[in-house]
VOPAGU-2260 file (C-alpha; in pm, 1 decimal, decimal comma):
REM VOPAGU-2260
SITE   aa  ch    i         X         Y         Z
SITE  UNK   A    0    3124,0   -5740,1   -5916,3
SITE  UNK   A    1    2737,7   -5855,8   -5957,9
SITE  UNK   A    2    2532,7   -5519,7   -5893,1
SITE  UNK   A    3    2166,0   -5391,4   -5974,3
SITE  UNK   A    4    2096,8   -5004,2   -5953,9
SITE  UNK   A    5    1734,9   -4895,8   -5834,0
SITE  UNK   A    6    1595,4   -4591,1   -5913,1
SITE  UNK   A    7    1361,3   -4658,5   -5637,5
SITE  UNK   A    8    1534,9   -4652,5   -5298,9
SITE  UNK   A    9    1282,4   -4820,0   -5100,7
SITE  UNK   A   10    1314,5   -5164,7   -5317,8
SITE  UNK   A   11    1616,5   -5193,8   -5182,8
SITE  UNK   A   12    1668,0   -5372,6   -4807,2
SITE  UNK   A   13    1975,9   -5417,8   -4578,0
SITE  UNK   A   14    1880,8   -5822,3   -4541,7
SITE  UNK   A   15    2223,6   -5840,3   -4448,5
SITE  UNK   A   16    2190,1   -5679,5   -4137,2
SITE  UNK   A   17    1920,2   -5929,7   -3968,9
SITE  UNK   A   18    2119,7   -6255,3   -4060,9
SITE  UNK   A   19    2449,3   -6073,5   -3912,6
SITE  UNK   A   20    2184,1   -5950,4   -3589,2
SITE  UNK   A   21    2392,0   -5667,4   -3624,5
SITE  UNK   A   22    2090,6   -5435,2   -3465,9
SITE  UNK   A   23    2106,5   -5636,9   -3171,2
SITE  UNK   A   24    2481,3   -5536,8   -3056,5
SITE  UNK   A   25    2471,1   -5217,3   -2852,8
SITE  UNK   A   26    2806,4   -5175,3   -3042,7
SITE  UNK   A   27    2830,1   -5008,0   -3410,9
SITE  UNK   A   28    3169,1   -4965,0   -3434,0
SITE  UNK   A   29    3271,3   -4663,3   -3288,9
SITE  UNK   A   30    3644,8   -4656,0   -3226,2
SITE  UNK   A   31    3727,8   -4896,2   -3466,2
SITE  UNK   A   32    3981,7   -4825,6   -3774,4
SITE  UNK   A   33    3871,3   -5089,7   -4073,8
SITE  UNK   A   34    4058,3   -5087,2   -4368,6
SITE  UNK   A   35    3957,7   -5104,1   -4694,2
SITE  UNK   A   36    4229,2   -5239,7   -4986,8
SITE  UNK   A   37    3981,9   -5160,9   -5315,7
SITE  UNK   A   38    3935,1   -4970,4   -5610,4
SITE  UNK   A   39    3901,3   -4633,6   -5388,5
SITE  UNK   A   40    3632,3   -4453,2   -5256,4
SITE  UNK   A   41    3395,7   -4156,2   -5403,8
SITE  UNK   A   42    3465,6   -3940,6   -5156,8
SITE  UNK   A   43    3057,0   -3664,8   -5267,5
SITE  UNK   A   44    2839,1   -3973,9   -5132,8
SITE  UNK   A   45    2660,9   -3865,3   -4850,4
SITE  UNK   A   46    2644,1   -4207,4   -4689,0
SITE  UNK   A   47    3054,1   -4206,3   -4693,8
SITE  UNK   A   48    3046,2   -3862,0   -4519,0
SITE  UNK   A   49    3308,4   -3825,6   -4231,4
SITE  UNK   A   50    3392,7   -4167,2   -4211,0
SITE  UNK   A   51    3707,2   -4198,8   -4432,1
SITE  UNK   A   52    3977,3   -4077,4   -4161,1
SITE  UNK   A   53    4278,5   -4150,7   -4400,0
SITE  UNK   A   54    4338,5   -4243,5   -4768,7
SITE  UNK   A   55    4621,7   -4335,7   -4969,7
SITE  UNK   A   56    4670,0   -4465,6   -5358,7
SITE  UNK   A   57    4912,8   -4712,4   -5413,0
SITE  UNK   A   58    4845,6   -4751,3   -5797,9
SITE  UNK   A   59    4888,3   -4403,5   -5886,7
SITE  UNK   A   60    5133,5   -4266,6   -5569,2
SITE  UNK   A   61    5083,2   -3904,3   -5493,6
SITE  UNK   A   62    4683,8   -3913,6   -5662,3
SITE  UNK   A   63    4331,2   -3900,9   -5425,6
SITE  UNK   A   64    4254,3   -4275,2   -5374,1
SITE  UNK   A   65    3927,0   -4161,9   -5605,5
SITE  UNK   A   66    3723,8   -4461,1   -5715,2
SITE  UNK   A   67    3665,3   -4516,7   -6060,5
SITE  UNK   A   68    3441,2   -4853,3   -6056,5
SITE  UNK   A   69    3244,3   -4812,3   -5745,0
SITE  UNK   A   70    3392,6   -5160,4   -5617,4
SITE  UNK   A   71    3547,0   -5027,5   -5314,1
SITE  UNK   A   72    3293,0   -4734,2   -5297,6
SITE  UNK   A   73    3023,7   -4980,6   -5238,7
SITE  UNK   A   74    3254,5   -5240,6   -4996,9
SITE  UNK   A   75    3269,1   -4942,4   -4773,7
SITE  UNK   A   76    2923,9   -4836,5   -4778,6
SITE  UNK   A   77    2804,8   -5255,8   -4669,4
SITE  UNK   A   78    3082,6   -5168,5   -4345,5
SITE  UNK   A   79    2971,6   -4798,4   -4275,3
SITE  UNK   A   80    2797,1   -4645,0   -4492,8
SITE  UNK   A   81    2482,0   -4408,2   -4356,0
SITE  UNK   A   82    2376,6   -4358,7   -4016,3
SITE  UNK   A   83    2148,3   -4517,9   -3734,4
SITE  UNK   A   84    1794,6   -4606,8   -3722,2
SITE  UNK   A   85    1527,7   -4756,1   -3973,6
SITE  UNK   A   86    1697,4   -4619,6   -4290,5
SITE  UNK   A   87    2014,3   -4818,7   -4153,8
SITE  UNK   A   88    2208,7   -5050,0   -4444,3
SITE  UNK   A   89    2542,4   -5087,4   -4301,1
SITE  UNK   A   90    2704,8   -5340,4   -4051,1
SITE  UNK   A   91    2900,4   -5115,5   -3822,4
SITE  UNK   A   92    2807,4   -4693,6   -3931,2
SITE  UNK   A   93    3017,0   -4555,9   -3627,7
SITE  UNK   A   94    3330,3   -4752,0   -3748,7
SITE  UNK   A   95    3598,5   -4523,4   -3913,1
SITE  UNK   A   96    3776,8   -4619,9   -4273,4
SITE  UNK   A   97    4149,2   -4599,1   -4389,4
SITE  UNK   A   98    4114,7   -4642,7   -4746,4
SITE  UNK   A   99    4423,2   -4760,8   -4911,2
SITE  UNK   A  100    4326,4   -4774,4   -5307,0
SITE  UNK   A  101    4536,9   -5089,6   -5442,7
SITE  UNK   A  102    4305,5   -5188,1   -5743,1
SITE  UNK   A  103    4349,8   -5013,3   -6090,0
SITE  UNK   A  104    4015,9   -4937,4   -6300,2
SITE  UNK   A  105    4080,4   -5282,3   -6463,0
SITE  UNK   A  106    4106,1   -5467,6   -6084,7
SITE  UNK   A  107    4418,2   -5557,2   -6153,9
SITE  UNK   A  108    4646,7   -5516,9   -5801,9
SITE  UNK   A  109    5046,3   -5592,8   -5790,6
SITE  UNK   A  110    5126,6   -5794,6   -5488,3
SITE  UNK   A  111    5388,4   -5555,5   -5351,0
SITE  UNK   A  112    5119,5   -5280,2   -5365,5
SITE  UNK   A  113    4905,9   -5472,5   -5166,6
SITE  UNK   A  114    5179,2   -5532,3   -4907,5
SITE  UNK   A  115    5258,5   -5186,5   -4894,4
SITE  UNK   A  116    4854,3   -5128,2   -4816,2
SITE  UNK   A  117    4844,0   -5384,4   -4553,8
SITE  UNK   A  118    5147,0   -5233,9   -4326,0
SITE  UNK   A  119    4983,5   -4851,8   -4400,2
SITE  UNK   A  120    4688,4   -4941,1   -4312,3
SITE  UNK   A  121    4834,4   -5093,2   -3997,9
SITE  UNK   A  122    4972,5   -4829,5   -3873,5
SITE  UNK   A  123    4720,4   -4618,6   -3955,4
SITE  UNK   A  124    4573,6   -4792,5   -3657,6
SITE  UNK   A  125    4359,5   -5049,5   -3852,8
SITE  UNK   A  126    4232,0   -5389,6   -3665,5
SITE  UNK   A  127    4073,2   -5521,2   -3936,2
SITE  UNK   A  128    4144,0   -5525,4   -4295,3
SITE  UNK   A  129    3863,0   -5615,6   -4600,3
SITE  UNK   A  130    4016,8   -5777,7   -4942,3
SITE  UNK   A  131    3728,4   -5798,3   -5168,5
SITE  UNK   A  132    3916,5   -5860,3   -5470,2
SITE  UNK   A  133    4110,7   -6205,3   -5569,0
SITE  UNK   A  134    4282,2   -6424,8   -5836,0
SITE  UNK   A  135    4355,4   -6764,4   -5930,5
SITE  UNK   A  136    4652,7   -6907,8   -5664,5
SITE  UNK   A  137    4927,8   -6907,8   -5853,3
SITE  UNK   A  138    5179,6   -7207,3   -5914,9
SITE  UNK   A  139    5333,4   -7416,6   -5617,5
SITE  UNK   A  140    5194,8   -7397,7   -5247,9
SITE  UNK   A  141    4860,1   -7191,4   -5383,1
SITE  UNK   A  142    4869,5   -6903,0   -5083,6
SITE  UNK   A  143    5202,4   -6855,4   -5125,6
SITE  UNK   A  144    5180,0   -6509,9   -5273,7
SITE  UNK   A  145    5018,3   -6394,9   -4948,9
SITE  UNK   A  146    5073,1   -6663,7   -4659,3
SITE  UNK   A  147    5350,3   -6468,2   -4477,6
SITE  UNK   A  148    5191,7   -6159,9   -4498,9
SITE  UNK   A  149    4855,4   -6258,3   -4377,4
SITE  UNK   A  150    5048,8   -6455,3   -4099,9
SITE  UNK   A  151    5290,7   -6177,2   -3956,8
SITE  UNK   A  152    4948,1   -5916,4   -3992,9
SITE  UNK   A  153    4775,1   -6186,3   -3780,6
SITE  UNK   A  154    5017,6   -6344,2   -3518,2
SITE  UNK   A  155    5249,9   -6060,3   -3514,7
SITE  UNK   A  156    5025,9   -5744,9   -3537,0
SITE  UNK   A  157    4716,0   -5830,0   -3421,4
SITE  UNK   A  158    4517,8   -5762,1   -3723,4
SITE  UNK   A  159    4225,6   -5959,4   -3904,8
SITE  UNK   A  160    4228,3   -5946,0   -4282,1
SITE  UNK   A  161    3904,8   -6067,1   -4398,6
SITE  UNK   A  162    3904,7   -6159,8   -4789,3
SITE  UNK   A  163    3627,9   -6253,6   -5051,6
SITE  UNK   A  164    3673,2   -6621,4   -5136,7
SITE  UNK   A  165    3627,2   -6512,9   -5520,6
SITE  UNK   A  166    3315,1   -6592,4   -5749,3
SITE  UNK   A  167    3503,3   -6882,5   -6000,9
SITE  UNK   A  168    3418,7   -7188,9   -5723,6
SITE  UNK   A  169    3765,8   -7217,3   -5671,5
SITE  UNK   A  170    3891,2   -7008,5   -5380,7
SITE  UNK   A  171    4112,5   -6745,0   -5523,8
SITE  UNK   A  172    4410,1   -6527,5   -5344,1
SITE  UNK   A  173    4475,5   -6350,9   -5097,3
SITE  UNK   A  174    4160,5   -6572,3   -4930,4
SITE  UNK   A  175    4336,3   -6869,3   -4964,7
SITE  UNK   A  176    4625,6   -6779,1   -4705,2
SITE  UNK   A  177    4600,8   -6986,0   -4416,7
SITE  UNK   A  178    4559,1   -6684,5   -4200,2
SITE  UNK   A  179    4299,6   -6472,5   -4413,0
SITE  UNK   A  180    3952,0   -6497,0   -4299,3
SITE  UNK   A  181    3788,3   -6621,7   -4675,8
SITE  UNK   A  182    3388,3   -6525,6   -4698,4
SITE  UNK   A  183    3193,7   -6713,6   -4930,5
SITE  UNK   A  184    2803,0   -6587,7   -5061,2
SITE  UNK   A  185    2503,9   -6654,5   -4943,3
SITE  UNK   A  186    2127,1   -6555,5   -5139,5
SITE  UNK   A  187    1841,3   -6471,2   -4924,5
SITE  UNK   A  188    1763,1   -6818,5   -4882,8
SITE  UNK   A  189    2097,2   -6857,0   -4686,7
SITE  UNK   A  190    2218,9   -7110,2   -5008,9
SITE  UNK   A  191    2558,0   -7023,7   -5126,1
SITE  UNK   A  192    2563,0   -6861,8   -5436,3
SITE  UNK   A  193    2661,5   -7002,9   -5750,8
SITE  UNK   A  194    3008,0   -6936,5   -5862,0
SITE  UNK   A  195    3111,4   -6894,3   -5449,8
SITE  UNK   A  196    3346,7   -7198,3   -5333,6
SITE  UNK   A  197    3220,3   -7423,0   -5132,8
SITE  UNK   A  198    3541,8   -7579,0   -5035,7
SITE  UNK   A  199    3838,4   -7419,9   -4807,3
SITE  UNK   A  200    3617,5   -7073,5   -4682,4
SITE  UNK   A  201    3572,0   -7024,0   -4333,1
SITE  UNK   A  202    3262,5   -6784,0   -4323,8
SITE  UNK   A  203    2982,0   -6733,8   -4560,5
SITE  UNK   A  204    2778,1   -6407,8   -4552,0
SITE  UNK   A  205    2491,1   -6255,1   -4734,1
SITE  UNK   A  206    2594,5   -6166,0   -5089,5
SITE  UNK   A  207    2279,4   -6129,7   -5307,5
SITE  UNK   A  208    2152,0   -5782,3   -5364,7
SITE  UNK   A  209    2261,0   -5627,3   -5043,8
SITE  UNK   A  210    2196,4   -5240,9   -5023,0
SITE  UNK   A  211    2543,8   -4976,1   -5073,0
SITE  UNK   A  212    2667,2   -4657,9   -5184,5
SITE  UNK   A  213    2689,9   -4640,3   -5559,2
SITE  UNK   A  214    2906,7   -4426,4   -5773,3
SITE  UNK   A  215    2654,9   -4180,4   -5987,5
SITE  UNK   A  216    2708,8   -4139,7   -6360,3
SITE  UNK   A  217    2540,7   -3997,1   -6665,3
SITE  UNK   A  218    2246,4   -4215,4   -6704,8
SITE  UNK   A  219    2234,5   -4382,7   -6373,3
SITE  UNK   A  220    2256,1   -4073,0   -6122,9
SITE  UNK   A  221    2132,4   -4361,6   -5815,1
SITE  UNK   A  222    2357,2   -4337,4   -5516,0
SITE  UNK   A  223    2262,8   -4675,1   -5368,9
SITE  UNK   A  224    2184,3   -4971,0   -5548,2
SITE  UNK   A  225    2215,0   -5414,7   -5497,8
SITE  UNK   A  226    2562,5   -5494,3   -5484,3
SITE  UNK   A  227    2610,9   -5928,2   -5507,2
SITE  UNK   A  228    2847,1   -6143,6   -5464,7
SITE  UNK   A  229    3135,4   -6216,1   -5229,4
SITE  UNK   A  230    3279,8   -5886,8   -5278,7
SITE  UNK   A  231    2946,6   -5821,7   -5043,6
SITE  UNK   A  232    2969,0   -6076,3   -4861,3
SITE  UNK   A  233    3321,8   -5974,0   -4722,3
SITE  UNK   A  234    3265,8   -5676,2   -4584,9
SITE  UNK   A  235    2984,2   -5794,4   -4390,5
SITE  UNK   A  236    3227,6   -5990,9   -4196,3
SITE  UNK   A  237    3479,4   -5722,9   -4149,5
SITE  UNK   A  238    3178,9   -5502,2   -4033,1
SITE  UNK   A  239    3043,1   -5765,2   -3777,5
SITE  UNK   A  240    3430,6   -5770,0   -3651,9
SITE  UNK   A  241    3400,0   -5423,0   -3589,0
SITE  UNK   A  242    3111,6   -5464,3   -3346,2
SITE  UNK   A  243    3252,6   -5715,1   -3161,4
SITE  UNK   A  244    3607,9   -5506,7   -3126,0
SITE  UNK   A  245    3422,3   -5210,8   -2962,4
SITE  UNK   A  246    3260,4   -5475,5   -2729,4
SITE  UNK   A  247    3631,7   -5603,7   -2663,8
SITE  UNK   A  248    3863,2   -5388,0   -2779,4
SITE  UNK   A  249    4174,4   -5608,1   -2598,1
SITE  UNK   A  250    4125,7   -5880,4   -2836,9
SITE  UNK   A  251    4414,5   -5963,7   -3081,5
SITE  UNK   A  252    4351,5   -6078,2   -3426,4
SITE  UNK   A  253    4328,9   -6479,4   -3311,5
SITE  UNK   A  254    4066,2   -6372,1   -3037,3
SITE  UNK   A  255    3900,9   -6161,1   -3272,5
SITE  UNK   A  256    3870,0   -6447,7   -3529,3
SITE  UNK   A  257    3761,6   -6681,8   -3314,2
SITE  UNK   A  258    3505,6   -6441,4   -3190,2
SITE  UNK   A  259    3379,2   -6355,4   -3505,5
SITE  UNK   A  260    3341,7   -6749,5   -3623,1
SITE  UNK   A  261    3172,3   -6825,0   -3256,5
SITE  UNK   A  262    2900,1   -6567,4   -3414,4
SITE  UNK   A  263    2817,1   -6803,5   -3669,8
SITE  UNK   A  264    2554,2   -7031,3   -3741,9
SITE  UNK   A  265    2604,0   -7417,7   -3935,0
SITE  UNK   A  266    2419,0   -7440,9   -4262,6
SITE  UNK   A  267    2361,0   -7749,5   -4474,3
SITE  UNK   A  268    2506,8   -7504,6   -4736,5
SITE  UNK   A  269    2339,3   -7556,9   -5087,6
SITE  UNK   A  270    2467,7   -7397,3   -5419,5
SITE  UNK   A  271    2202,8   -7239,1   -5595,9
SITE  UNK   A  272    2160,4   -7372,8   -5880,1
């Protein structure tokens, strides 16, 4: 997770927002169930307030889904976080969030956890599901750890899981599943960042610096601050998904991915160097 805290608020801007035209959509989500498979959530922010309709922890089974890294704390905020108006940062604020915590403190995350996230958060009602977390493919067919999954949540469910491609160049699990939406990074420049494959993603999205919640601590009491990477970039996607299901909400999860990749713009994608 690449982040930057700011003591002063107004330094930092939802950038995000205008290359997604997200303002433009009469649509901010409202109706829409997005799941979020992280680290948790810090349930005092203000910008989180009344939008986490259900939570469960799947590391520690019977404990509050509490965040203790701020990962999925600020992957939520980029979806939802805050309200309407100038002061907006987040893709889709009217969206509601399941948050299923699968990622211990040390973002480690067993795959039958994960599993056990995706069909909870499913029938939780969830459309759309955001991953930002990944790890080297293992051995053999390289999605194979997540390639039926992904495909019965998909073809069989109707739900989009939309993963970050990983920050190591080479595209990591569960985004390399044939039927996982995988986000690489873009900067402000709209060049994909270093460290964010190039090869085998199907989306990139801003990822540099992007205004969220933060988790407060002793010595950095900020509750927003940058958050980089394609961790960011993720939900971005997952949040523009949610605009476009309130617009339609009878698409499946193959409309809904081909609706959310007709959004899209080419780039003569550069890695910053």
């Amino acid at each position: 997770m690449g982040s930057v805290p700011f003591g002063n608020e107004t330094r930092l801007e939802p950038w995000g927002l205008d290359v997604l035209r997200a303002r433009q959509y009469k649509a901010a989500g409202k109706g829409v169930r997005i799941g979020v498979l992280d680290s948790g959530w810090y349930r005092d922010h203000p910008g989180l307030e009344n939008k986490v309709v259900a939570e469960r922890n799947f590391v520690d089974p019977g404990s509050p889904a509490d965040d203790f890294t701020g990962h999925g704390t600020a992957v939520a905020g980029i979806m939802c976080g805050g309200g309407h108006g100038e002061s907006r940062f987040s893709v889709a604020p009217d969206a509601e969030l399941v948050v299923a915590k699968v990622l211990t403190s040390n973002a480690i995350r067993r795959l039958e956890d994960v599993e056990a996230a995706i069909e909870w958060a499913i029938d939780q009602g969830c459309r759309i599901l955001n991953c930002s977390f990944g790890r080297a493919a293992t051995a053999g067919p390289p999605e194979w750890n997540y390639r039926e999954i992904a495909r019965k949540a998909l073809h069989d469910r109707g739900v989009l899981i939309v993963a970050a491609a990983g920050n190591t160049t080479m595209l990591e699990e569960p985004a390399c599943a044939e039927a996982v939406m995988a986000v690489g990074a873009l900067d402000r420049q709209l060049r994909l960042m270093r460290g964010s494959p190039r090869h085998g993603i199907d989306l990139a999205a801003p990822g540099h610096l992007c205004k969220t919640c933060k988790v407060p601590s002793e010595g950095a009491p900020e509750l927003y601050f940058g958050f980089s990477h394609t961790s960011a970039a993720a939900p971005h996607i997952a949040g523009l998904a949610a605009l476009l299901l309130q617009e339609d909400p009878s698409m499946n999860g193959v409309a809904l991915w081909a609706k959310v990749w007709q959004t899209a713009h080419r780039l003569g994608l550069v890695e910053v160097a």
